[in-house]
C-alpha positions as CSV (number, residue, x, y, z in Angstrom):
1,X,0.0,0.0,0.0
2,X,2.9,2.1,0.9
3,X,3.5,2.0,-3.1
4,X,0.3,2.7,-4.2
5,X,0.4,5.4,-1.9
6,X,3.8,7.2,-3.2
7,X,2.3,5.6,-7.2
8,X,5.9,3.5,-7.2
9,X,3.8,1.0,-9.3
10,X,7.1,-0.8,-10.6
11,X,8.0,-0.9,-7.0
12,X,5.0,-2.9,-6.1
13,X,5.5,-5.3,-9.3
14,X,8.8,-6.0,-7.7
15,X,7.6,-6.7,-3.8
16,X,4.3,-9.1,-5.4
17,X,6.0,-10.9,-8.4
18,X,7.3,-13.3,-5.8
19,X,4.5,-13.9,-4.0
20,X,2.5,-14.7,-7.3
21,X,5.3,-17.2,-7.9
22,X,5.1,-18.8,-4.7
23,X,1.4,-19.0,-4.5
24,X,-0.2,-17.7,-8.2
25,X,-3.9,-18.7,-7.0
26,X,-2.9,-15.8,-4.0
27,X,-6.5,-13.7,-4.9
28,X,-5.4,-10.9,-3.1
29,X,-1.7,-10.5,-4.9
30,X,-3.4,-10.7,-7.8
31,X,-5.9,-8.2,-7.5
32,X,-3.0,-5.8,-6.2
33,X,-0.9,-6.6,-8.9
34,X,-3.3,-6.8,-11.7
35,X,-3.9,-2.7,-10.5
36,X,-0.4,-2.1,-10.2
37,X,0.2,-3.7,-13.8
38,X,-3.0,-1.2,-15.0
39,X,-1.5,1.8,-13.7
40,X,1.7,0.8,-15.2
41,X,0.1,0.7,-18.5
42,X,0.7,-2.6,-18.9
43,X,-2.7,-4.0,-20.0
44,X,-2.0,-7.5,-20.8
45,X,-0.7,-8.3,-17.6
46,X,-2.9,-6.7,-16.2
47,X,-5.8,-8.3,-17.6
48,X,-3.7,-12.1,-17.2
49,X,-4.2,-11.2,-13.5
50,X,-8.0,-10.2,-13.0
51,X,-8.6,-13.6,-15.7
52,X,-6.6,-15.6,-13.2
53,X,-8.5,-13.9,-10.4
54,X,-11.8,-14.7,-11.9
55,X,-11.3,-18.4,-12.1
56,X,-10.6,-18.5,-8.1
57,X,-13.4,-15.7,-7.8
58,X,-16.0,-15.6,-10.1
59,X,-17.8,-12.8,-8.6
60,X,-15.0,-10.3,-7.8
61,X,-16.2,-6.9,-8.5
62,X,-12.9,-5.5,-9.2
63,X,-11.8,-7.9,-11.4
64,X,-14.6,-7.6,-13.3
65,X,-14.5,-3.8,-13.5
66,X,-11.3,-3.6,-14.6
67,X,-11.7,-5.8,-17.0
68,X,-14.5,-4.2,-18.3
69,X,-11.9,-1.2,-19.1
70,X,-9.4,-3.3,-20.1
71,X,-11.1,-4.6,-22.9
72,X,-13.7,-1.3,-23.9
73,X,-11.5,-0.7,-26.8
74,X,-11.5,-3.9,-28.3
75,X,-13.7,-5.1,-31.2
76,X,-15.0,-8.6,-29.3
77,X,-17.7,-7.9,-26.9
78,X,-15.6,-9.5,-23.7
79,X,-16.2,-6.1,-22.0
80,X,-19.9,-5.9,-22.9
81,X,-19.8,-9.4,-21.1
82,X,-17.7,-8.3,-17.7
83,X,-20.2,-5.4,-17.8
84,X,-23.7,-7.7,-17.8
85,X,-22.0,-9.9,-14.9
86,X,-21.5,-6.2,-13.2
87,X,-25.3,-5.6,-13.4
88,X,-26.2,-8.5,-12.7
89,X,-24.5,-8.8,-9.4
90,X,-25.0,-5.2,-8.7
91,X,-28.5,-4.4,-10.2
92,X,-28.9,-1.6,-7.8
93,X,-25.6,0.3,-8.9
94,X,-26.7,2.8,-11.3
95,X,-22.7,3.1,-12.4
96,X,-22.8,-0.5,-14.6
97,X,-26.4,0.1,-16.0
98,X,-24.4,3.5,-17.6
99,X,-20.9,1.4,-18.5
100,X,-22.8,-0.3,-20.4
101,X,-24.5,2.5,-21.9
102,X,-21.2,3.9,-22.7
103,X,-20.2,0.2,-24.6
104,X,-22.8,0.1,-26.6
105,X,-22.5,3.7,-27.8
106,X,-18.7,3.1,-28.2
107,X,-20.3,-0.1,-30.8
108,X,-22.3,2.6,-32.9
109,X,-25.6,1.0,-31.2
110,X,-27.7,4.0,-30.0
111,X,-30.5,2.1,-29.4
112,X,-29.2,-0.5,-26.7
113,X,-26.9,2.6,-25.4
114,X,-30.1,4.5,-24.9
115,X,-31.8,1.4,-23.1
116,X,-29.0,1.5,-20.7
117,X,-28.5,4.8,-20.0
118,X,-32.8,5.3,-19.5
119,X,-31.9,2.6,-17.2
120,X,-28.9,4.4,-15.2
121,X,-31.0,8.0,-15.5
122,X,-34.1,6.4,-14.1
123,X,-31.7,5.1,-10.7
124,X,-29.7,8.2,-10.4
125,X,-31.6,11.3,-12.0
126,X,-29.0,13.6,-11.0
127,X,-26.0,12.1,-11.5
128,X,-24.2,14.4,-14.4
129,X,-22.6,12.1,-15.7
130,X,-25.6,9.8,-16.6
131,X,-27.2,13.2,-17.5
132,X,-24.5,14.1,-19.9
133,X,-24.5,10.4,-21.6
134,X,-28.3,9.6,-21.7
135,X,-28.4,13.7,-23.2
136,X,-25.6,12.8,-26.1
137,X,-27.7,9.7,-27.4
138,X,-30.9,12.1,-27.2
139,X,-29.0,14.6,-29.4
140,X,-27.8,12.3,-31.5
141,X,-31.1,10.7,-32.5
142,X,-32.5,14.7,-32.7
143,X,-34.9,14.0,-29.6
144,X,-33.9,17.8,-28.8
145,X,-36.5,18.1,-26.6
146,X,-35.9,15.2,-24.0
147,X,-32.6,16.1,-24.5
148,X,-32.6,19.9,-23.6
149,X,-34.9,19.0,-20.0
150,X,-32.1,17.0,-18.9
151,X,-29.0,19.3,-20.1
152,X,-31.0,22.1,-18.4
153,X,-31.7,20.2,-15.1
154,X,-28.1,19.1,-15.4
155,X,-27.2,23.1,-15.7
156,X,-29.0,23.9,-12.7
157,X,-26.8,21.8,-10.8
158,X,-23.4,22.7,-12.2
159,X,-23.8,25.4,-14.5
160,X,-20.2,25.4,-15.7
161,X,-20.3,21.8,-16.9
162,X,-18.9,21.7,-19.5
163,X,-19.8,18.6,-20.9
164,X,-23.7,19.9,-20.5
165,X,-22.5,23.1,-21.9
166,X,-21.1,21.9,-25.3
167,X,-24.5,19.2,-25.8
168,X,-26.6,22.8,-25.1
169,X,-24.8,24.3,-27.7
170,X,-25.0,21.3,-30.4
171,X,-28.7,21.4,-29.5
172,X,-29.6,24.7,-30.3
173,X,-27.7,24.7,-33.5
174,X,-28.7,22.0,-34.9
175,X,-32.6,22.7,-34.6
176,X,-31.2,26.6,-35.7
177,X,-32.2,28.3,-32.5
178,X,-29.1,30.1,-32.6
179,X,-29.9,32.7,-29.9
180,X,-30.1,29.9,-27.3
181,X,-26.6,28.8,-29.0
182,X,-25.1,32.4,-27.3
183,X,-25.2,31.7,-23.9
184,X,-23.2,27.9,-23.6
185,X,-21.7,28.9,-26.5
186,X,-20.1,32.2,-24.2
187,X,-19.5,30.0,-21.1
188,X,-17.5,27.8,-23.2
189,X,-15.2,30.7,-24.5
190,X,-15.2,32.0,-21.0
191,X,-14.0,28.4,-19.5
192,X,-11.6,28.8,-22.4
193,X,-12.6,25.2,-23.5
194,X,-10.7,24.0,-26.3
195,X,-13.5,22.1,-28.1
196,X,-13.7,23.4,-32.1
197,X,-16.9,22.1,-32.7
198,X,-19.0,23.9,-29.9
199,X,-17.3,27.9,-30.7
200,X,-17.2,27.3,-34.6
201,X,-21.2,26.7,-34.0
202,X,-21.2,29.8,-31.5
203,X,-19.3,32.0,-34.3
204,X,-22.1,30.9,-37.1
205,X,-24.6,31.4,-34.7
206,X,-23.4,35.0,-34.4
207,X,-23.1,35.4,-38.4
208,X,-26.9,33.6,-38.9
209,X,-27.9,36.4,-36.5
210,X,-26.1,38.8,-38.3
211,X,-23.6,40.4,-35.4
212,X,-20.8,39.6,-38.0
213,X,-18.5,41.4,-35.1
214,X,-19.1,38.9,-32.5
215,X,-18.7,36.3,-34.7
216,X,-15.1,38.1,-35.7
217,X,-14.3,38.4,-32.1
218,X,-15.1,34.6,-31.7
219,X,-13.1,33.6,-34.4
220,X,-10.5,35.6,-32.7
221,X,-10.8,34.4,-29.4
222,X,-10.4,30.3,-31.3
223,X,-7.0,31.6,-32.8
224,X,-5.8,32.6,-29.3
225,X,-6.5,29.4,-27.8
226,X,-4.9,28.1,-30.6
227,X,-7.6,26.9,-33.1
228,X,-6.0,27.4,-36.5
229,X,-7.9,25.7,-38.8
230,X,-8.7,26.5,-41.8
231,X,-12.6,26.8,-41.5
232,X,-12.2,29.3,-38.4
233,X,-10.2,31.4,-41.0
234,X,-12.9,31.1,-43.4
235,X,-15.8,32.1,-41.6
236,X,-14.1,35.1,-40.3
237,X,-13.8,35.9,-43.6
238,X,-17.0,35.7,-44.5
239,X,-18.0,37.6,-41.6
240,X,-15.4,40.4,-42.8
241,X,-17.0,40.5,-46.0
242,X,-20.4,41.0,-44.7
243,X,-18.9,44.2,-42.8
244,X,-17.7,45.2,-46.0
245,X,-14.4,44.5,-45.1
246,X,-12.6,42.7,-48.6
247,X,-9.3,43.5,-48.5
248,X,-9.3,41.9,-44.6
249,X,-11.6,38.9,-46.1
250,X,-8.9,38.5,-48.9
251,X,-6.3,38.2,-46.2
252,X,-8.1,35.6,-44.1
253,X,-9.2,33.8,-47.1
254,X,-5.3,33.3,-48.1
255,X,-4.3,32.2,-45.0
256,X,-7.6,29.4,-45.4
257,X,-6.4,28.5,-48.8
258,X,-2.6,27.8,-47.5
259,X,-4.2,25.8,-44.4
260,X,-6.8,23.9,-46.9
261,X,-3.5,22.9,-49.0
262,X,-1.3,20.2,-47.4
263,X,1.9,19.7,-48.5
264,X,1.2,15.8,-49.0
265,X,-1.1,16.6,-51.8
266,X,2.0,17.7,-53.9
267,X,2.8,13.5,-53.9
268,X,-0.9,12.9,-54.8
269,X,-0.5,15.1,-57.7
270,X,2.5,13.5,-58.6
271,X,1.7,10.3,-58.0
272,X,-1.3,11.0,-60.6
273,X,0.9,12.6,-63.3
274,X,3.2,9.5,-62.9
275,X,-0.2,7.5,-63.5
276,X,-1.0,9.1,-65.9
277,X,2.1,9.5,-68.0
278,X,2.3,5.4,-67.4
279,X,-1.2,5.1,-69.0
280,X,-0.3,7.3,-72.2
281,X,-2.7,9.7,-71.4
282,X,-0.1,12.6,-71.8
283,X,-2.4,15.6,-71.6
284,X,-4.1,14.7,-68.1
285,X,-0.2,14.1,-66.5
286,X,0.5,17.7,-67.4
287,X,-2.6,19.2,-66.1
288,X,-1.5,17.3,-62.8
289,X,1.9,18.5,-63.2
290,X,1.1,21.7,-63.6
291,X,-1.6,21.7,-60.8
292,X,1.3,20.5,-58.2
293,X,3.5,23.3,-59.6
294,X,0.6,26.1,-58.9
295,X,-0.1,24.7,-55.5
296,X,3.5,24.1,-54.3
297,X,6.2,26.0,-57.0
298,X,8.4,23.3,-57.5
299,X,10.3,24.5,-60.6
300,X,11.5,20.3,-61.6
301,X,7.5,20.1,-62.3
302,X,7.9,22.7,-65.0
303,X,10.4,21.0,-66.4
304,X,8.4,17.7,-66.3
305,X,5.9,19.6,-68.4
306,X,8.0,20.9,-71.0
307,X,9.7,17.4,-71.4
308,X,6.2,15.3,-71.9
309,X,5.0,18.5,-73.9
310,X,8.4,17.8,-76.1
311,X,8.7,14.4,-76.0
312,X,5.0,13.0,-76.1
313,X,2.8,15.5,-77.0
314,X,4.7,17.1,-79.9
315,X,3.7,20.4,-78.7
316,X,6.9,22.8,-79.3
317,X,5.3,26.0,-78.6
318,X,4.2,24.8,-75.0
319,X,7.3,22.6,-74.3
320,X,9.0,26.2,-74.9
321,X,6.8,27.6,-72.6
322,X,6.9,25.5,-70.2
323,X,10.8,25.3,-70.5
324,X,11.6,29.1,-70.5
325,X,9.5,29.1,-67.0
326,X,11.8,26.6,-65.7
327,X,15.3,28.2,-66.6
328,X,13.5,31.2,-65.0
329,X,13.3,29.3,-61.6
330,X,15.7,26.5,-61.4
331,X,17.9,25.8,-58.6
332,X,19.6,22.3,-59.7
333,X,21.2,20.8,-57.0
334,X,21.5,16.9,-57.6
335,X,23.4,15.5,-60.7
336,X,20.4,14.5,-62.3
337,X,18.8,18.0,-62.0
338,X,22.3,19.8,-63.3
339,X,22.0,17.5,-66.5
340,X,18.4,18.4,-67.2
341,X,19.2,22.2,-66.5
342,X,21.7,22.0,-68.9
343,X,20.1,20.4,-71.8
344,X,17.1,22.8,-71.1
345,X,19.3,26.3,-71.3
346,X,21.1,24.5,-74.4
347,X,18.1,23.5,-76.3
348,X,15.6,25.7,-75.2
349,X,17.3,28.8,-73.6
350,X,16.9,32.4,-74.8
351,X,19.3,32.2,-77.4
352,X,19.0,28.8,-78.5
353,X,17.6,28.6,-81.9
354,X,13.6,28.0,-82.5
């Protein structure tokens, strides 16, 4: 306990491992060091010992508990079955009715999830937590109006729940009552709560209402906290240009553009041009080519326009144009590159001959 205490869980591993070997049916070793093993992140150890523990205790609660979190993330339904012994030898414990609430929702199954959790609301009414889970399964399955009675009843309770807070806000906006998004929505942004969804629908809820400014200042606030995507960028943007503001929409709308382009997609494009090229369909690999060198200015792609243009297409005039825009840009650095830079200035540079 000492260990536990001071959270030396390797510590404890040490002092039990010999005791397991002495005695490895010892039920309460095991249960110590199946916890110790859990809190060392080391889950299949961990779950070795509550399975050992089971077979010597069939009805240990712990065991059974922690196995049910062991195994949540798996695709088998073991911790759907730990969690119906749990309510079966507990039927009074509102806490397993919601686990397995929360297992069945984590299985895309909103209909057993919201058998549960009706279960785990009707035994505990005002526990949040069952308040918060039984209200995401309303929301999700657009019973808005179950679902706002128990967010607000929730709200009375703790009003800075946060949880509650952001299933107000996704309420309201998606049944487009977007005054009654303004109030969660500003709690949130006061509890500086990180969550993108919740203050992108309190900024549009602000631009449906037409205060483009408070939805600028939200958009704002999301770049402090350090929400930089590209849709935050955007819809201040649009919000700029409803205030008549362009050349600040322009600006914002650059910076959404450079977010909205990832540097992968340069391979993609490549990757199709290279397809492309492979498949003989010349004119479709250049339009590729050319897209990557629009989007990321690499001047090799110019080149590998003007050389299909030359070489496949038969197109002179637009392998020289493609060329000349190359020798304008290159930077050759491996041999490879040198050699094409050379035969470009030679055979196509300003005074080579037509």
């Amino acid at each position: 306990m000492d260990y536990f205490q001071s959270q030396n869980f390797d510590d404890a591993i040490s002092y039990l491992s010999p005791l397991l070997k002495a005695d490895s049916n010892n039920i309460s070793a095991l249960g110590y060091a199946g916890y110790a093993y859990y809190m060392s992140d080391d889950s299949r150890n961990s779950a070795a010992c509550f399975r050992h523990l089971l077979t010597l205790d069939s009805n240990n609660v712990n065991a059974l508990h922690y196995l049910v979190l062991l195994t949540s993330n798996d695709d088998s339904y073991d911790a759907l079955r730990y969690g119906r012994r749990l309510v079966n030898l507990q039927p009074e414990r509102a806490g397993w009715w919601r686990t397995m609430g929360e297992l069945w929702h984590r299985k895309n199954k909103p209909d057993s999830a919201l058998f549960w959790f009706d279960s785990a609301y009707a035994m505990a009414p005002m526990d949040l937590r069952t308040m918060n889970d039984l209200a995401e399964v309303l929301v999700e399955q657009k019973t808005y109006d179950r679902a706002d009675s128990i967010i607000a009843l929730g709200l009375i309770k703790d009003s800075l729940n946060i949880g509650l807070l952001r299933l107000q806000v996704k309420s309201a906006y998606q049944t487009k009552n977007y005054n009654a998004v303004l109030k969660p929505g500003q709690r949130l942004l006061g509890l500086e709560d990180p969550n993108i969804a919740s203050l992108t629908s309190l900024a549009l809820a602000y631009y449906n209402l037409k205060s483009y400014g408070e939805s600028i200042r939200v958009c704002e606030a999301m770049q402090a906290l350090g929400l930089q995507s590209e849709a935050i960028y955007y819809y201040e943007s649009r919000a700029y240009a409803r205030s008549k503001d362009y050349v600040k929409s322009n600006e914002l709308l650059r910076l959404a553009l450079a977010k909205a382009i990832n540097k992968t997609a340069e391979w993609y494009y490549d990757d199709l041009g290279n397809n492309c090229e492979s498949l003989k369909d010349y004119k479709k690999a250049v339009a590729n080519y050319d897209t990557a060198y629009y989007l990321f200015k690499d001047p090799l792609t110019l080149y590998t326009c003007g050389r299909i243009c030359e070489t496949e297409l038969h197109n002179q005039s637009l392998a020289r144009a493609y060329y000349r825009r190359y020798l304008a840009l290159a930077n050759p650095v491996s041999a490879e590159e040198k050699q094409a830079y050379r035969y470009v200035k030679q055979r196509w540079g300003a005074h080579a001959s037509k």
